[in-house]
C-alpha positions in Angstrom: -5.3 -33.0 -22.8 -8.3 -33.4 -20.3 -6.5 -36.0 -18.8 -3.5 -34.5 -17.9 -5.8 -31.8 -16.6 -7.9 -34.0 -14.4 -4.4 -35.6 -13.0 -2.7 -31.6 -12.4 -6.5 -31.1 -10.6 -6.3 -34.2 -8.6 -2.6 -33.6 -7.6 -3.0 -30.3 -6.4 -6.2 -31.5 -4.0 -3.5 -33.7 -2.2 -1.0 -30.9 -1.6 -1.2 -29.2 1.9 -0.4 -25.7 2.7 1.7 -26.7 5.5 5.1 -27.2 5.5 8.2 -27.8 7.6 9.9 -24.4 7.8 13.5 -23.6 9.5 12.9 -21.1 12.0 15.5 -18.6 10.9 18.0 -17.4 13.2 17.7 -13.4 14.7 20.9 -11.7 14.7 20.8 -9.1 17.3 22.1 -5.5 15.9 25.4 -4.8 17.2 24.9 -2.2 19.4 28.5 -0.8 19.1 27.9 1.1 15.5 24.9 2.6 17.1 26.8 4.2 20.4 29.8 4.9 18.0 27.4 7.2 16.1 25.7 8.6 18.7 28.9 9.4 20.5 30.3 11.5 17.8 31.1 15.3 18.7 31.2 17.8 15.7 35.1 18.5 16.9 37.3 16.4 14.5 33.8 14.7 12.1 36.3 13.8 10.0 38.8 12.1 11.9 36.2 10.2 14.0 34.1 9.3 10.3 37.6 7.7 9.1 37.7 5.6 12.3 33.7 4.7 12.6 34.4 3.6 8.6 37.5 1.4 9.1 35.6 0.2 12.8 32.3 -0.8 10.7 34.0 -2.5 8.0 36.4 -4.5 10.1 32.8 -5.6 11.9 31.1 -6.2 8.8 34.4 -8.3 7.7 34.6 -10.4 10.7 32.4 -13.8 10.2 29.6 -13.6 13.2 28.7 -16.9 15.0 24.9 -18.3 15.2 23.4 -17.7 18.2 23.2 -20.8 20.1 19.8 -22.3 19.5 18.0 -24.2 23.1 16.8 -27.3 22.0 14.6 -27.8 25.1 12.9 -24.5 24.3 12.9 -24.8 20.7 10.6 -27.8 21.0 7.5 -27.3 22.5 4.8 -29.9 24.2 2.0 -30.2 22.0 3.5 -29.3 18.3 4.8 -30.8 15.4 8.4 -30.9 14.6 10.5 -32.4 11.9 14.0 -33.3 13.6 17.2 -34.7 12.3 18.7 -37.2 14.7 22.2 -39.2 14.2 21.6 -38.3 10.5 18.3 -39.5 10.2 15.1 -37.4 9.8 11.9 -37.7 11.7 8.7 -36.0 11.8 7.3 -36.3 15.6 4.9 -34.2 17.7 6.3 -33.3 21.0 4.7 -35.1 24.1 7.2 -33.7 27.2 11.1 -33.3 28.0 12.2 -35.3 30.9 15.2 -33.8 32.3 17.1 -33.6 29.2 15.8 -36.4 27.0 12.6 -35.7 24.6 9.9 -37.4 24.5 7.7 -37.9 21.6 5.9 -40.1 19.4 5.8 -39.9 15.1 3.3 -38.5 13.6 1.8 -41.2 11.7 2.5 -44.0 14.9 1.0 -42.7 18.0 1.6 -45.8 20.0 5.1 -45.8 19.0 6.9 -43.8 22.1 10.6 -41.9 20.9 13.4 -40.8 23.4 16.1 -38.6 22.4 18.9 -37.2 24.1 19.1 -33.0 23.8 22.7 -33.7 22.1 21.4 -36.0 19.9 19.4 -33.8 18.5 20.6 -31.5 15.2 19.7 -28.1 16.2 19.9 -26.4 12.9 17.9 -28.5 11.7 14.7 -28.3 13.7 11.7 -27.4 11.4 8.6 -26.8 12.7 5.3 -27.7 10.8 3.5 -23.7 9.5 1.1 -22.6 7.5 2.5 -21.3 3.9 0.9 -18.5 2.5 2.8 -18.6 -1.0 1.6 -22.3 -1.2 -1.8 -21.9 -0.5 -1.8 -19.3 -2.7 -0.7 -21.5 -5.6 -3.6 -23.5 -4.8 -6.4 -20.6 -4.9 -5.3 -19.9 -8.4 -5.4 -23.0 -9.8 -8.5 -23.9 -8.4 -10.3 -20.6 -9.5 -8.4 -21.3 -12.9 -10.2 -24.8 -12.7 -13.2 -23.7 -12.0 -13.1 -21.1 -15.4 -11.8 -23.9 -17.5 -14.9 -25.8 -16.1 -17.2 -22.8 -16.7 -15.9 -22.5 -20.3 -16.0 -25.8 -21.4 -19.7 -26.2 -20.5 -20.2 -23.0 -22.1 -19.0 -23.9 -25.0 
């Protein structure tokens, strides 16, 4: 039992509370359904309610496309990325763009210089490197639950 307590303890000192997190796509509010209700005039409310329910429902229906993400933008000097290239994954830290190729160099080779085309480079797939509160979290209780199990079995 102590041992596969040490080994949990020891495990959990390696994790990190960062992790490589999808920045998730802002759909702007369609401004229509707001004018549309704003525009109403208390003359025929329940004529204009039929059409602002069949208008809202045929925009809810209809499939809306991402929002074009710039890669050039998206991947700032300085900060660390994870980036899917021709199907491959690689964790890099951004040095510079030059004109429309990135430059960078992995994370755990900083010698090693990489250069990627901006179409080469999987968009939706760009993760950069955050702090993660649930995670770190997890780790504060199980060390405070450590430290008690500690406490108790000297107590005892």
């Amino acid at each position: 039992m102590r041992k596969n307590l040490y080994l949990i303890i020891i495990l959990f000192s390696f994790s990190s509370c960062y992790t490589y997190q999808v920045k998730k796509q802002v759909v702007a509010a369609t401004d229509s359904k707001q004018e549309s209700k704003k525009n109403t005039a208390p003359v025929n409310t329940a004529s204009m309610a039929l059409q602002n329910t069949k208008a809202e429902s045929q925009i809810l229906n209809a499939p809306q496309a991402p929002v074009p993400i710039n890669v050039q933008e998206t991947l700032a000097p300085n900060k660390k990325f994870k980036i899917n290239v021709d199907g491959k994954s690689y964790k890099i830290i951004v040095d510079k763009w030059e004109s429309d190729s990135l430059v960078a160099h992995p994370i755990s080779n900083p010698k090693k210089i990489l250069k990627f085309h901006k179409n080469q480079i999987n968009a939706e797939k760009i993760a950069e490197k955050r702090f993660s509160q649930p995670i770190a979290d997890i780790i504060t209780v199980t060390a405070y639950a450590g430290i008690g199990v500690l406490i108790w079995s000297l107590i005892r």
